[in-house]
PDB file of N, CA, C and O in Angstrom:
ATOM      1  N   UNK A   1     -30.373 -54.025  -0.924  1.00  0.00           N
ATOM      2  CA  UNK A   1     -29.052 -53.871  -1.494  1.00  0.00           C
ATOM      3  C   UNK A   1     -29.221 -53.613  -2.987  1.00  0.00           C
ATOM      4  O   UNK A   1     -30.315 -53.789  -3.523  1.00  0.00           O
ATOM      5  N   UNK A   2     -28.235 -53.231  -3.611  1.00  0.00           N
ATOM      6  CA  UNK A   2     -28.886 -52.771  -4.991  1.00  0.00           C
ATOM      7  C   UNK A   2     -28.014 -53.806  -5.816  1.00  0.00           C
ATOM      8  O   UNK A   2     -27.111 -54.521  -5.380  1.00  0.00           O
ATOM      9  N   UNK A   3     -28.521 -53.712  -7.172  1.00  0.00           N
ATOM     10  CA  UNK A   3     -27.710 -54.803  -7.991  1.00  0.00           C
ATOM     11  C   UNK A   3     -26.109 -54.190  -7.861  1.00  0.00           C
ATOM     12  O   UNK A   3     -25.274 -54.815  -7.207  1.00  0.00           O
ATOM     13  N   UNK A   4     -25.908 -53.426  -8.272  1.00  0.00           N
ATOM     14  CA  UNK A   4     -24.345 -52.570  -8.252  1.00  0.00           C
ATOM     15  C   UNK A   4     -23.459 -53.209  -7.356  1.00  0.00           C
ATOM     16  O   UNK A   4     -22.512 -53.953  -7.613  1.00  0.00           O
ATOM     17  N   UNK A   5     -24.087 -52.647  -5.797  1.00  0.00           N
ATOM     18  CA  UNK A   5     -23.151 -53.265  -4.706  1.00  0.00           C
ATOM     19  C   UNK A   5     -23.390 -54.763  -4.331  1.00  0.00           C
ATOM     20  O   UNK A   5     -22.682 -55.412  -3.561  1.00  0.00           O
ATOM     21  N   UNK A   6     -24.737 -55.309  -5.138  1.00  0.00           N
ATOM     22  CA  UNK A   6     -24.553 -56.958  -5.103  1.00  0.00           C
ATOM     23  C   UNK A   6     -23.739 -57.882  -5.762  1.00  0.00           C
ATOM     24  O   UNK A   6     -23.598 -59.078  -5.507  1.00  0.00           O
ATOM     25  N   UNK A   7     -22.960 -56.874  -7.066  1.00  0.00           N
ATOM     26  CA  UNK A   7     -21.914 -57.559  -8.170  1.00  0.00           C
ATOM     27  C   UNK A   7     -21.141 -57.234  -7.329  1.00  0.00           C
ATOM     28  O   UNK A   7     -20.497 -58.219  -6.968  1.00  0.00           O
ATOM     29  N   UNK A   8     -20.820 -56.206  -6.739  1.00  0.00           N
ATOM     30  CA  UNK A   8     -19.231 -55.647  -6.643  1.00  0.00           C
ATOM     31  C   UNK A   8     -18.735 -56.897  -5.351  1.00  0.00           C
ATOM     32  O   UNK A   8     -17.661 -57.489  -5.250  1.00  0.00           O
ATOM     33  N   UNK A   9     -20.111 -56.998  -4.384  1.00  0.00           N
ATOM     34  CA  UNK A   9     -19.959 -57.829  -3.401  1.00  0.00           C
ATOM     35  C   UNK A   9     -19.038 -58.983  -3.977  1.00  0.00           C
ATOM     36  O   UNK A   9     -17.851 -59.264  -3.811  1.00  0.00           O
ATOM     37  N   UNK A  10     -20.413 -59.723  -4.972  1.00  0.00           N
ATOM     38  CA  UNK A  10     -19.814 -61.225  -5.301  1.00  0.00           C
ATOM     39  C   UNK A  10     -18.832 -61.292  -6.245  1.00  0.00           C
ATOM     40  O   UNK A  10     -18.504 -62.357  -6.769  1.00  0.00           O
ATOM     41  N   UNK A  11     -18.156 -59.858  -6.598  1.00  0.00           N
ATOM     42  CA  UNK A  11     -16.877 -59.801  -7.794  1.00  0.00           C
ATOM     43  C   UNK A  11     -15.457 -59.999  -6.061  1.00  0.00           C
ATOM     44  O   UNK A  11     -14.386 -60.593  -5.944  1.00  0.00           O
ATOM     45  N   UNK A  12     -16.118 -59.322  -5.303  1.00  0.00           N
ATOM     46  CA  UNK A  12     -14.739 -59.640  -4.093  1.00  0.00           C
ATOM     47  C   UNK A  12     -14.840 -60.726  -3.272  1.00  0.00           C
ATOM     48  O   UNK A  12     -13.935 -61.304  -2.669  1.00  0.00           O
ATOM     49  N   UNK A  13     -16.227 -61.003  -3.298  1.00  0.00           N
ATOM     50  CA  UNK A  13     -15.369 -62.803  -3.158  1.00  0.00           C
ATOM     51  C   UNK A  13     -15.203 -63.603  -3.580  1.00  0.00           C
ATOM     52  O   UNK A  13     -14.731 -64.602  -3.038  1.00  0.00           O
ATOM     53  N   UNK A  14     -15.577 -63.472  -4.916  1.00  0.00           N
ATOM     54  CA  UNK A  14     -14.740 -64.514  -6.066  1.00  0.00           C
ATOM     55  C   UNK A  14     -13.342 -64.480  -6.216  1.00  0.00           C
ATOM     56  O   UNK A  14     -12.668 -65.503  -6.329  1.00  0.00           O
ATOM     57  N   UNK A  15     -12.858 -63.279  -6.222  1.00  0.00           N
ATOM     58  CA  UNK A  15     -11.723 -62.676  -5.931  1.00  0.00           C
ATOM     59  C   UNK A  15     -10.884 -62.705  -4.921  1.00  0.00           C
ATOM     60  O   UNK A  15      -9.689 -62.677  -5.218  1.00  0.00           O
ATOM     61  N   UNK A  16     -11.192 -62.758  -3.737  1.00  0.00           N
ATOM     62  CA  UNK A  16     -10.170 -62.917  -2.487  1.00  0.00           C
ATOM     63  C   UNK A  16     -10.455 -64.293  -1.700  1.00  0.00           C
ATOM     64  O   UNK A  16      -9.674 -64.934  -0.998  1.00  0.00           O
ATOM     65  N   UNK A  17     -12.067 -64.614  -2.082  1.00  0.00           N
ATOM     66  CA  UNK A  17     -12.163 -66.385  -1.956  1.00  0.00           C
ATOM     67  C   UNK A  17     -12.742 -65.733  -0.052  1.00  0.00           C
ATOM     68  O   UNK A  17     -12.417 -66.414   0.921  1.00  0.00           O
ATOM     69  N   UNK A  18     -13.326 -64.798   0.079  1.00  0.00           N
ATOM     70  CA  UNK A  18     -13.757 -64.722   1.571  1.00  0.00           C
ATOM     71  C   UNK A  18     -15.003 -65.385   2.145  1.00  0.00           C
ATOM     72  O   UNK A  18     -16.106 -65.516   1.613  1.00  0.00           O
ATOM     73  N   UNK A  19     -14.599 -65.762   3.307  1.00  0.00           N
ATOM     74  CA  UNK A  19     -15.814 -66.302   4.221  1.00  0.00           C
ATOM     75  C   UNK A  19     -16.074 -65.629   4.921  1.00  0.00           C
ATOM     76  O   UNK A  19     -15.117 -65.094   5.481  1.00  0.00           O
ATOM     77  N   UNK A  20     -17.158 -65.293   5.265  1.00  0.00           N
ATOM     78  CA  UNK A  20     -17.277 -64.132   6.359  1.00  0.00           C
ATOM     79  C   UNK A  20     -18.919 -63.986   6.785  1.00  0.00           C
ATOM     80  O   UNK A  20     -19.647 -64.893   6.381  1.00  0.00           O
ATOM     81  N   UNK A  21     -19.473 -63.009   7.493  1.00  0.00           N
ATOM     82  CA  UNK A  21     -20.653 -62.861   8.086  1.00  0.00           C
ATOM     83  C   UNK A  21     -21.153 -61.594   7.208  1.00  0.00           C
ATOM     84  O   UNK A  21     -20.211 -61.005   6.678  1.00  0.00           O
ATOM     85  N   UNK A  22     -22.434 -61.045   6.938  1.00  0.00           N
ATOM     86  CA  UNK A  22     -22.981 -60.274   6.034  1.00  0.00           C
ATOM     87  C   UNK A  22     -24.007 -60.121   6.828  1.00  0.00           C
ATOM     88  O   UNK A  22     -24.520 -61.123   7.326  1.00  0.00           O
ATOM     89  N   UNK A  23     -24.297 -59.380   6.988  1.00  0.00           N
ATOM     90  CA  UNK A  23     -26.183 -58.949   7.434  1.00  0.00           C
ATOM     91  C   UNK A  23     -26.559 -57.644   6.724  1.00  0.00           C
ATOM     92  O   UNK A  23     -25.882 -56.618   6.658  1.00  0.00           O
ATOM     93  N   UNK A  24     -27.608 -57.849   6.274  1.00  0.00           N
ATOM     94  CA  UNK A  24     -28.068 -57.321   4.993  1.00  0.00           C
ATOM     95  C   UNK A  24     -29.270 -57.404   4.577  1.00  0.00           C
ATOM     96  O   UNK A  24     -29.843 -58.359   5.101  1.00  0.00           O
ATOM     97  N   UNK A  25     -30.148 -56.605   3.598  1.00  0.00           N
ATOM     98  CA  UNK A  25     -31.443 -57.402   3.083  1.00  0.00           C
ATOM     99  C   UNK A  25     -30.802 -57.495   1.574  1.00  0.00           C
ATOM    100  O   UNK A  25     -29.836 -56.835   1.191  1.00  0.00           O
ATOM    101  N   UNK A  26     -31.679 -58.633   0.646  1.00  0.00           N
ATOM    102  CA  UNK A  26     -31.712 -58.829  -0.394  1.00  0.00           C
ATOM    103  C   UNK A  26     -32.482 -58.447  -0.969  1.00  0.00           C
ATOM    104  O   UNK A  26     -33.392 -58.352  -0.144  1.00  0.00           O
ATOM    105  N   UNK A  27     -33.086 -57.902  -2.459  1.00  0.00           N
ATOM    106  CA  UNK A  27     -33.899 -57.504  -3.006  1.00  0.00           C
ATOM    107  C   UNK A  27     -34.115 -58.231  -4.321  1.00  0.00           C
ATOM    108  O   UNK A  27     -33.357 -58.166  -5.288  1.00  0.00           O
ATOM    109  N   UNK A  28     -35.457 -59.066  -4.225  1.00  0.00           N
ATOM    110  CA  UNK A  28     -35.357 -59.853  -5.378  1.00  0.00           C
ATOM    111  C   UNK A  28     -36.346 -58.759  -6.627  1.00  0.00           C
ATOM    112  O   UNK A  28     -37.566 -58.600  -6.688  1.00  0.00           O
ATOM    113  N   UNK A  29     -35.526 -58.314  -7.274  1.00  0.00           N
ATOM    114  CA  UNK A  29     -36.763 -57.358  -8.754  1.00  0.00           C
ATOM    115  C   UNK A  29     -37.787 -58.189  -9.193  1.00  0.00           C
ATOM    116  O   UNK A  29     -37.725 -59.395  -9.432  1.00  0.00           O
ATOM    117  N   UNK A  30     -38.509 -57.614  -9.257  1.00  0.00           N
ATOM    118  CA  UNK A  30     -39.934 -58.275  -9.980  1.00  0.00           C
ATOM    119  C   UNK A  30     -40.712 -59.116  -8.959  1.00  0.00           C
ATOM    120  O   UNK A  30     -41.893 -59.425  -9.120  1.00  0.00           O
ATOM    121  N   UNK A  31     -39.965 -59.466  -7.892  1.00  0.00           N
ATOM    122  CA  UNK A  31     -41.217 -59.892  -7.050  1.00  0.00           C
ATOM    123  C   UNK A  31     -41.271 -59.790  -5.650  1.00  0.00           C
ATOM    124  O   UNK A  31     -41.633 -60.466  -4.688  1.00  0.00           O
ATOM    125  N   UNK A  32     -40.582 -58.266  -5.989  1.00  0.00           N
ATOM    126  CA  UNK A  32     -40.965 -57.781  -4.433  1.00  0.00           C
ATOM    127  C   UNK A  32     -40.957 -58.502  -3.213  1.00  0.00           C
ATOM    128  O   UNK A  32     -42.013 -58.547  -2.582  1.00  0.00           O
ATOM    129  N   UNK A  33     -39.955 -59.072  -2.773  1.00  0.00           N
ATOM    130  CA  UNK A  33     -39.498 -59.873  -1.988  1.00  0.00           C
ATOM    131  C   UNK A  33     -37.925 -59.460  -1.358  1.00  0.00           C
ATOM    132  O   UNK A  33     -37.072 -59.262  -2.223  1.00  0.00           O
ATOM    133  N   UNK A  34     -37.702 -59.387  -0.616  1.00  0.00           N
ATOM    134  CA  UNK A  34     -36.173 -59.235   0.416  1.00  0.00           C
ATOM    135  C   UNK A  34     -35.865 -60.265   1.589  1.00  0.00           C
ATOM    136  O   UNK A  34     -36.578 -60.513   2.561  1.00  0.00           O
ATOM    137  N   UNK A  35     -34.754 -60.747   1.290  1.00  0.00           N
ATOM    138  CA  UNK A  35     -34.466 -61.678   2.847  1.00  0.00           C
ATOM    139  C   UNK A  35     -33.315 -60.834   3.395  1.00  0.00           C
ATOM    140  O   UNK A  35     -32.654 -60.009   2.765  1.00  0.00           O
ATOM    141  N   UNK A  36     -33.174 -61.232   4.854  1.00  0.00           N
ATOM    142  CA  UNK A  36     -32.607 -60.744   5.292  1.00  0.00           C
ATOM    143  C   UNK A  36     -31.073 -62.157   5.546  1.00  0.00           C
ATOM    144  O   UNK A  36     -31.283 -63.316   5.905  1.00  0.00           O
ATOM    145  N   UNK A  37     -29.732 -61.585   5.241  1.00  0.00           N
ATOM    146  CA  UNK A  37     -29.056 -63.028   4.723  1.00  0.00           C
ATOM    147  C   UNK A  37     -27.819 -62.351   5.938  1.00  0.00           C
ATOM    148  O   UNK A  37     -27.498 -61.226   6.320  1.00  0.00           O
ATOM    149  N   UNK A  38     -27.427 -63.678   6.215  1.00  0.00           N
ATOM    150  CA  UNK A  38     -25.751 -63.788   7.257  1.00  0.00           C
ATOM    151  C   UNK A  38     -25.118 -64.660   6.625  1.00  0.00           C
ATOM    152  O   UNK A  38     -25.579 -65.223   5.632  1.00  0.00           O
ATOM    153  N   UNK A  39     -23.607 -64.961   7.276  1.00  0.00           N
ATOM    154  CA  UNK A  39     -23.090 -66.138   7.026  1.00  0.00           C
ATOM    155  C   UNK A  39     -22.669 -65.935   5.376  1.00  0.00           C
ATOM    156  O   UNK A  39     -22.946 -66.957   4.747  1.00  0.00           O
ATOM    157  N   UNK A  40     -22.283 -65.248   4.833  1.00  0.00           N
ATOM    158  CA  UNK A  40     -21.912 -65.053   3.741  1.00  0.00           C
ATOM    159  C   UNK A  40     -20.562 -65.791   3.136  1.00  0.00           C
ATOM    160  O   UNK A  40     -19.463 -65.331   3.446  1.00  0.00           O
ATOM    161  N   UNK A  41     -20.629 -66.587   2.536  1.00  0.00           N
ATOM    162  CA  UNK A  41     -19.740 -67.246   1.694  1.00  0.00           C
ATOM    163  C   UNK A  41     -19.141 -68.086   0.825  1.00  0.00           C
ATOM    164  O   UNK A  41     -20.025 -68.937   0.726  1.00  0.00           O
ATOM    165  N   UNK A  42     -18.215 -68.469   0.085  1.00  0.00           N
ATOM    166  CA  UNK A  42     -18.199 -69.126  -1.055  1.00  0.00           C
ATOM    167  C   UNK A  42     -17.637 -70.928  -1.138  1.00  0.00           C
ATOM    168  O   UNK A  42     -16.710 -71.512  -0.577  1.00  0.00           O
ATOM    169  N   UNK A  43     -18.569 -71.334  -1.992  1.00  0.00           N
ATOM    170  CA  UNK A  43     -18.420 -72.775  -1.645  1.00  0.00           C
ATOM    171  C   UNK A  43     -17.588 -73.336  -3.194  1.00  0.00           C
ATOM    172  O   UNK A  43     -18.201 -72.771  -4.100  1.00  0.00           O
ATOM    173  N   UNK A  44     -16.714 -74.012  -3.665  1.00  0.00           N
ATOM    174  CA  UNK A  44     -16.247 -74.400  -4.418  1.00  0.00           C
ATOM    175  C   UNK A  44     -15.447 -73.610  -5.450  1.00  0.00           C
ATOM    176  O   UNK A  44     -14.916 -73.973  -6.499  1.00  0.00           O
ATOM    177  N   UNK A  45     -15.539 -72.045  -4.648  1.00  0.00           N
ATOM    178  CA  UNK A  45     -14.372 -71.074  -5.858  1.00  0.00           C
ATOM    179  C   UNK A  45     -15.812 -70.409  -6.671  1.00  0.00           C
ATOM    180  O   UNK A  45     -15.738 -69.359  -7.310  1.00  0.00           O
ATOM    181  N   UNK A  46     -16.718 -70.961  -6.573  1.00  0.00           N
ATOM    182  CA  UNK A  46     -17.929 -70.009  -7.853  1.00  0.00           C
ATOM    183  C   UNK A  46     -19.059 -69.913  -6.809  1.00  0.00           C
ATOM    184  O   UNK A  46     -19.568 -68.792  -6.815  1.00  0.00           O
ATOM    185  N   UNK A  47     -19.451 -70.529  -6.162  1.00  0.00           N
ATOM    186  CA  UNK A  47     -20.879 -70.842  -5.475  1.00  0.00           C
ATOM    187  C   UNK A  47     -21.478 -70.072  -3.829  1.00  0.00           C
ATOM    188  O   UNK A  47     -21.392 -70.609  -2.724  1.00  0.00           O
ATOM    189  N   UNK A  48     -22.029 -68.791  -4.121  1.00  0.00           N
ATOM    190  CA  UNK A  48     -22.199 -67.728  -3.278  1.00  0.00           C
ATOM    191  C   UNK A  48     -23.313 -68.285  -2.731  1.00  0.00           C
ATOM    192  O   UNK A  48     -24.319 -68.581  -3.377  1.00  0.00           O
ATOM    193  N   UNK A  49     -23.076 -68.529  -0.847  1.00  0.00           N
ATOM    194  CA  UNK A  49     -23.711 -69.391  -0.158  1.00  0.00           C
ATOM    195  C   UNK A  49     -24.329 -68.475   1.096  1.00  0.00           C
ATOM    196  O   UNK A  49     -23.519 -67.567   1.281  1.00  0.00           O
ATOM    197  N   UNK A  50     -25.161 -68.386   1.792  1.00  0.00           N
ATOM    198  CA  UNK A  50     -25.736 -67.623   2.628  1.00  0.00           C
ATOM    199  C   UNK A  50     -26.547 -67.895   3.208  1.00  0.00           C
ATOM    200  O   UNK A  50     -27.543 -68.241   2.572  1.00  0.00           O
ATOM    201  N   UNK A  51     -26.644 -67.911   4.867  1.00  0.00           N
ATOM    202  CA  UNK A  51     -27.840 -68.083   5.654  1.00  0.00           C
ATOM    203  C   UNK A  51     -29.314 -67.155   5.265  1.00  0.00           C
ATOM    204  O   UNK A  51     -29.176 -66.032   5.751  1.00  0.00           O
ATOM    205  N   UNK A  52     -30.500 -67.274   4.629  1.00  0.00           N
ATOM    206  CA  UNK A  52     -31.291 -66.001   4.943  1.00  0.00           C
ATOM    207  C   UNK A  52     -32.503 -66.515   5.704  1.00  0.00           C
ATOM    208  O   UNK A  52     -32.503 -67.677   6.108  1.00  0.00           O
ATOM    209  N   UNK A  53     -33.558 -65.690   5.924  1.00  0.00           N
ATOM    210  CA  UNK A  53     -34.625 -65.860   6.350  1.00  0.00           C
ATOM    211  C   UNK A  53     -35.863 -66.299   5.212  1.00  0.00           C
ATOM    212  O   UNK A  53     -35.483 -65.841   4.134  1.00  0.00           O
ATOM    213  N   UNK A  54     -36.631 -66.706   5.105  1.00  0.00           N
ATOM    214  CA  UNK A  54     -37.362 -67.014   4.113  1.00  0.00           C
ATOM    215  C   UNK A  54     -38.933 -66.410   4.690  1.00  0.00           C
ATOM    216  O   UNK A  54     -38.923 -66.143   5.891  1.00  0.00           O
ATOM    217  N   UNK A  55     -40.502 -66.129   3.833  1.00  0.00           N
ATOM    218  CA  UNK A  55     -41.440 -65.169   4.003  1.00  0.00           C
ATOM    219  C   UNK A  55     -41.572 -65.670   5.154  1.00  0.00           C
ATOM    220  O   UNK A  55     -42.215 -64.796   5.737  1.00  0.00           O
ATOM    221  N   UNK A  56     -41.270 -67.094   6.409  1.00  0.00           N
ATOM    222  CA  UNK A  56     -41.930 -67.150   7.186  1.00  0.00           C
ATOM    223  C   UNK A  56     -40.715 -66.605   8.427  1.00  0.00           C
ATOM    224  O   UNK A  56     -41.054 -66.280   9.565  1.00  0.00           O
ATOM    225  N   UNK A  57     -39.606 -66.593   8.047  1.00  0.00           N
ATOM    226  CA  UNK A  57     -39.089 -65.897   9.253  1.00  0.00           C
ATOM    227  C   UNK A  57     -38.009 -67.085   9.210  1.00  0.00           C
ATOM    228  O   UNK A  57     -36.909 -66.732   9.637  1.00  0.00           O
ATOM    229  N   UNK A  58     -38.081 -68.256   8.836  1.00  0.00           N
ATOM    230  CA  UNK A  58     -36.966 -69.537   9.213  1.00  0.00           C
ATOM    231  C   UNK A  58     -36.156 -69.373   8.423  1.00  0.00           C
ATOM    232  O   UNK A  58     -36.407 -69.060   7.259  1.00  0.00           O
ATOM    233  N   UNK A  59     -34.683 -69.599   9.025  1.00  0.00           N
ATOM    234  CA  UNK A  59     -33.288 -69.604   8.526  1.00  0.00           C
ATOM    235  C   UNK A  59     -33.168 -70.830   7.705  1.00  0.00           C
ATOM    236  O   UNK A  59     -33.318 -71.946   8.203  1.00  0.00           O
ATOM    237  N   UNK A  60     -32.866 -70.617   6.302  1.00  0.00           N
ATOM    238  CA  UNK A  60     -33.083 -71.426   4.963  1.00  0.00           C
ATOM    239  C   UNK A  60     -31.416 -71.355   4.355  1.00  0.00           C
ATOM    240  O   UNK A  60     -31.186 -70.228   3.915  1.00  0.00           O
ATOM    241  N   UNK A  61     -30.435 -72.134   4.259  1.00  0.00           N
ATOM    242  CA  UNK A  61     -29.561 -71.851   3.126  1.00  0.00           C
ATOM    243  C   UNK A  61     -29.946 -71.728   2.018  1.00  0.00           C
ATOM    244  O   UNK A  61     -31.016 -72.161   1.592  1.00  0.00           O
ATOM    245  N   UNK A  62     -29.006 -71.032   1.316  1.00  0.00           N
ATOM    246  CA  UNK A  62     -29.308 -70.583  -0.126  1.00  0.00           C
ATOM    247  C   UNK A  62     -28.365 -70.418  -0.818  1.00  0.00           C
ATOM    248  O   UNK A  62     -27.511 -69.829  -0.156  1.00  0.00           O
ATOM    249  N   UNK A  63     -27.927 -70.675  -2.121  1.00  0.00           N
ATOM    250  CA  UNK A  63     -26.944 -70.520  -2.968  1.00  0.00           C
ATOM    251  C   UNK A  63     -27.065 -69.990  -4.454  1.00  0.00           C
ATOM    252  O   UNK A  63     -27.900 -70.299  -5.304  1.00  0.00           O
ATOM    253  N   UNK A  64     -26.189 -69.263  -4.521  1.00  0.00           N
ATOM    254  CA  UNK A  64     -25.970 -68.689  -6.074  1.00  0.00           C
ATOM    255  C   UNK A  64     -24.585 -69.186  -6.725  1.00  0.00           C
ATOM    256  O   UNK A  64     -23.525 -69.123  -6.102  1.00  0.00           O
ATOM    257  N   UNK A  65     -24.720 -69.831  -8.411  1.00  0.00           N
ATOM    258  CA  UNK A  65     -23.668 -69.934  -9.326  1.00  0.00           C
ATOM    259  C   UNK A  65     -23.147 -68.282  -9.538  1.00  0.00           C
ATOM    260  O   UNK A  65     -23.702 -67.443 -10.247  1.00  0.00           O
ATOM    261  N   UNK A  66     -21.881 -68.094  -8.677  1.00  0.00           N
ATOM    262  CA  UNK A  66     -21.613 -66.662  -9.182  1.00  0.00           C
ATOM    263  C   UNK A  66     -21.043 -66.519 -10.594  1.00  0.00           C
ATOM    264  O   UNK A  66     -21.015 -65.483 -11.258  1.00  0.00           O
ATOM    265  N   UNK A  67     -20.484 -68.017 -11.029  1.00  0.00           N
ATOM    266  CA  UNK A  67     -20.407 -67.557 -12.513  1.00  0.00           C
ATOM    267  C   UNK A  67     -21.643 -67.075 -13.658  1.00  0.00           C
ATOM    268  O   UNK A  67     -21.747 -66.427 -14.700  1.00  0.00           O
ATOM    269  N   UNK A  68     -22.395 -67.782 -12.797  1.00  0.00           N
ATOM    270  CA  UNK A  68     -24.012 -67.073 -13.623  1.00  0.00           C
ATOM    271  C   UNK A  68     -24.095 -65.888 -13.416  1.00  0.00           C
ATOM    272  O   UNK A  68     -24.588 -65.335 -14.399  1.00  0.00           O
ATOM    273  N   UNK A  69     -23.853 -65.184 -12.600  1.00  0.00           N
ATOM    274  CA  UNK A  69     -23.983 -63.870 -12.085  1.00  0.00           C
ATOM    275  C   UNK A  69     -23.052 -62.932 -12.999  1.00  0.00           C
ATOM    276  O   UNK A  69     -23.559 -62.051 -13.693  1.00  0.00           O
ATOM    277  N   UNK A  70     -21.786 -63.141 -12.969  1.00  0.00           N
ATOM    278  CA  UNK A  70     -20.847 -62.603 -13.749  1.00  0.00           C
ATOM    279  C   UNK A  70     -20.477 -62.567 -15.082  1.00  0.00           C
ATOM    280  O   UNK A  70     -19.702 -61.779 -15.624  1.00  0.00           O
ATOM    281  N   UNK A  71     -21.177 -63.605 -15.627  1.00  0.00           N
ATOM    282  CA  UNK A  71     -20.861 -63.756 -17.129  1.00  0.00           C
ATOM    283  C   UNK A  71     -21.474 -62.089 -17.649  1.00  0.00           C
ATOM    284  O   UNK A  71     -20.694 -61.591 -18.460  1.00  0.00           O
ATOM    285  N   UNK A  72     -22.518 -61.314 -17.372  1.00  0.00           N
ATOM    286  CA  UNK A  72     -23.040 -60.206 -18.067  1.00  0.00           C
ATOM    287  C   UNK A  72     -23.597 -59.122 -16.732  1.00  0.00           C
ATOM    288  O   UNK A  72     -24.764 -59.313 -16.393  1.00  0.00           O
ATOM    289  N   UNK A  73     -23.085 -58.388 -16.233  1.00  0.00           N
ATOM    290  CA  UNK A  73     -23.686 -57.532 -14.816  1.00  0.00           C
ATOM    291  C   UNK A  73     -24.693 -56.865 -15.709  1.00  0.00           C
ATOM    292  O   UNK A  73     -24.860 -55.813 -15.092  1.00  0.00           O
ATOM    293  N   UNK A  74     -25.429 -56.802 -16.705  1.00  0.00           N
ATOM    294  CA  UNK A  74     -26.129 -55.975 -16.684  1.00  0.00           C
ATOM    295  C   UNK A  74     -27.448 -56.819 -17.272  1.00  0.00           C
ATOM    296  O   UNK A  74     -28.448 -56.105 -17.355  1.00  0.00           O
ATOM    297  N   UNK A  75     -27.571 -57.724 -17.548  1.00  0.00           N
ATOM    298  CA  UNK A  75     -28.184 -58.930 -17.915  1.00  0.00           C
ATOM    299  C   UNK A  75     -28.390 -60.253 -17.550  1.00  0.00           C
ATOM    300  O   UNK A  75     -29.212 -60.935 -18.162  1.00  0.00           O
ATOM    301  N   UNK A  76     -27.670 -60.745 -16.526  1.00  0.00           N
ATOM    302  CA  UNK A  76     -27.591 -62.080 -15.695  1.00  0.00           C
ATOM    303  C   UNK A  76     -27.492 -62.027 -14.256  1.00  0.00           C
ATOM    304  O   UNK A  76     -27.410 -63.058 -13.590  1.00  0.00           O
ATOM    305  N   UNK A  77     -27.496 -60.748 -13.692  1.00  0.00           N
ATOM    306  CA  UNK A  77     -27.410 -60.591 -12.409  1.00  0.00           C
ATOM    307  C   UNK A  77     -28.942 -60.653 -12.110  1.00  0.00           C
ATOM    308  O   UNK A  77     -29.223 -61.574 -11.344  1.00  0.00           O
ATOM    309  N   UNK A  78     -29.870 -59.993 -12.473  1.00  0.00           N
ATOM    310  CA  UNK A  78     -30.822 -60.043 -12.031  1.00  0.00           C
ATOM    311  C   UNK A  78     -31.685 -61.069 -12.353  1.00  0.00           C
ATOM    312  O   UNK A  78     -32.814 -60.806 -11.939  1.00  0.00           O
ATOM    313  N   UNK A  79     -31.621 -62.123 -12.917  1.00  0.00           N
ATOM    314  CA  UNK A  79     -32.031 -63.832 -12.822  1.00  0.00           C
ATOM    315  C   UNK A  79     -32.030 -64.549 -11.597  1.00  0.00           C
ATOM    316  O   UNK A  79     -32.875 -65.093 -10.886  1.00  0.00           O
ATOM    317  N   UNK A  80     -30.331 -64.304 -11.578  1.00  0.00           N
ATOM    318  CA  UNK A  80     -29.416 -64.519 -10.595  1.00  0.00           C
ATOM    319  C   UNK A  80     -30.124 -64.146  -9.401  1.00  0.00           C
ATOM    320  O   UNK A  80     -30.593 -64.982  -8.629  1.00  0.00           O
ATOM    321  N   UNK A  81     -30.213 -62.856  -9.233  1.00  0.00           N
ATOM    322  CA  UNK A  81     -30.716 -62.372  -7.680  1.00  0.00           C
ATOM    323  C   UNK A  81     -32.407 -63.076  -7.607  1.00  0.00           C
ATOM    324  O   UNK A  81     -33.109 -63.153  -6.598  1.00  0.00           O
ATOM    325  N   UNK A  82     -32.601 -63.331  -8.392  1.00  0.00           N
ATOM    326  CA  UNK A  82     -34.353 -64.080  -8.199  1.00  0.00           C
ATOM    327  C   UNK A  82     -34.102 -65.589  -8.304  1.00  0.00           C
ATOM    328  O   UNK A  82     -34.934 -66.437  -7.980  1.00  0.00           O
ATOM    329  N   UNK A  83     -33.341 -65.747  -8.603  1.00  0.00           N
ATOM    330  CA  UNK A  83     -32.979 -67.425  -8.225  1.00  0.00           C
ATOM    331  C   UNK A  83     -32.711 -67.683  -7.075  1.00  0.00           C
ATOM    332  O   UNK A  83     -33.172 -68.706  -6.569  1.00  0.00           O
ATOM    333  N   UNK A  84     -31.779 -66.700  -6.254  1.00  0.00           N
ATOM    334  CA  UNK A  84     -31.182 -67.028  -4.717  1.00  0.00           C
ATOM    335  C   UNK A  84     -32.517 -66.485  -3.912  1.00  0.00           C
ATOM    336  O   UNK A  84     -32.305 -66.443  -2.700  1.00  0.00           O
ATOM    337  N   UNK A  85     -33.825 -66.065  -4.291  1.00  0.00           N
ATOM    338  CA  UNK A  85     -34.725 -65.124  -3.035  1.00  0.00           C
ATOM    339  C   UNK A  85     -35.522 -66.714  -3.343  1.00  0.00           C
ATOM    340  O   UNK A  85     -35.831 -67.367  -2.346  1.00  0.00           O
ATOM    341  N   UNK A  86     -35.820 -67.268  -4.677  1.00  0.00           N
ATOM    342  CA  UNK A  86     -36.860 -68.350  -4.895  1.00  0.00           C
ATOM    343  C   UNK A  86     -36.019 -69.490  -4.039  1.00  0.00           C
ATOM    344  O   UNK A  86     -36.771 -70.118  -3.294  1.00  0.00           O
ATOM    345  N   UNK A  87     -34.924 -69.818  -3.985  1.00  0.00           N
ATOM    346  CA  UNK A  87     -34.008 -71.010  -3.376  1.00  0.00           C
ATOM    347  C   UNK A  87     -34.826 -71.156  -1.689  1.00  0.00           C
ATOM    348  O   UNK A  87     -35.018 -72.227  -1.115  1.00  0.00           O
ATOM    349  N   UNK A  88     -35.161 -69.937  -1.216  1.00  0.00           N
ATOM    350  CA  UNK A  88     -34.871 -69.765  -0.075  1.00  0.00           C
ATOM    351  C   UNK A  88     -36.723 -70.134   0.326  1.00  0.00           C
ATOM    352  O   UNK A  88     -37.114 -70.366   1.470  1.00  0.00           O
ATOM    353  N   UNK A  89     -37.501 -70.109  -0.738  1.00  0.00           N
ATOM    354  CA  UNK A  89     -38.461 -70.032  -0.622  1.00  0.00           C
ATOM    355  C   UNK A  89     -39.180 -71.475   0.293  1.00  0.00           C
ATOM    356  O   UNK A  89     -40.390 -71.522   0.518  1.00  0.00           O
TER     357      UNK A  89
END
């Protein structure tokens, strides 16, 4: 997934507050790593929550502060996206 459609993602469900199912890969930059994530959704109004797979194949929750994410899309997203691939680790 690319950073672009990974903001725009977590800008609409911060925004409409959705729970829902996602299947998808993730792409963490810099260390070449992708999970594959379901179960997509938000826990407390900020907190982007998701089933993924982790390097061995087992279903791991994982969570992202989407206000961390949003404070700067062109500078804090990609922390962000390597924080939620390491969570899962």
């Amino acid at each position: 997934m690319s950073q672009l459609l990974f903001f725009i993602l977590t800008q609409y469900i911060a925004l409409n507050n959705v729970v829902g199912n996602f299947e998808g890969t993730l792409v963490c930059p810099g260390l070449a790593l992708s999970q594959s994530c379901r179960n997509l959704g938000l826990k407390d109004g900020h907190i982007f929550t998701a089933l993924c797979k982790d390097w061995r194949g087992w279903e791991v929750d994982a969570s992202i502060d989407i206000n961390t994410c949003l404070l700067n899309a062109a500078d804090a997203l990609a922390p962000c996206i390597s924080s939620f691939v390491q969570e899962t680790q």
